[in-house]
N, C-alpha and C positions, 0 to 999 in steps of 0.2 A: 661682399663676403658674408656679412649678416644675412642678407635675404637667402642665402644657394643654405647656408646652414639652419635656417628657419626650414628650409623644404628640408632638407638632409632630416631632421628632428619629427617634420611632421609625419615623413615615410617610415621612419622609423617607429614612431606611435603608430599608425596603420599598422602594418606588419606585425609590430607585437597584440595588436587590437585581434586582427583576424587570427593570428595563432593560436590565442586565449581562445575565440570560437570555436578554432576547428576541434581543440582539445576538451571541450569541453561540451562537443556534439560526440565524440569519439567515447567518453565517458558513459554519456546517456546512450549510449548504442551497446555497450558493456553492459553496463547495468542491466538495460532490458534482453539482452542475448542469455544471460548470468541469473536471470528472475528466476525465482521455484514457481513463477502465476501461481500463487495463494488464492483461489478463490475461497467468495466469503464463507462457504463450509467447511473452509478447512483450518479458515482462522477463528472461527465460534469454539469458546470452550465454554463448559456446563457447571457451572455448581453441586454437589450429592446434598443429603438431608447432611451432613455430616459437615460440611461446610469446606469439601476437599474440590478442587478441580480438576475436573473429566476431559474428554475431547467425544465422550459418547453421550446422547443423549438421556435424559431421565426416565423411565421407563412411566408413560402413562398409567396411574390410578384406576384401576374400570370404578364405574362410577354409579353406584347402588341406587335406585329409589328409594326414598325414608319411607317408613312402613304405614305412613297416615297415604302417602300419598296412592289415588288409584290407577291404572291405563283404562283410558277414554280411547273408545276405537270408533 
């Protein structure tokens, strides 16, 4: 009697074992059907001189030669 309930107990741990799996592949297949795919530029956000954040980039500086210096061509 102990030995048929020892199997009874351990098919029962299987079965709850692979349920826990299947549901928990079930989940990760949600999740990824359910994704927004964030790629990485669209999760970058920007800092202003202001100390606010953006989601657009900072506008480049144009960037002057100092007036010592000369163009070597």
């Amino acid at each position: 009697m102990a030995k048929s309930q020892n199997q009874f107990m351990k098919k029962q741990r299987e079965k709850q074992k692979q349920r826990k799996k299947d549901d928990k592949q079930k989940r990760k297949q949600e999740r990824q059907e359910n994704s927004t795919n964030g790629t990485l530029d669209e999760m970058i956000a920007y800092v202003d001189d202001f100390g606010n954040i953006t989601d657009t980039p900072p506008e480049e500086p144009k960037k002057e030669k100092p007036a010592g210096e000369k163009h070597h061509s």
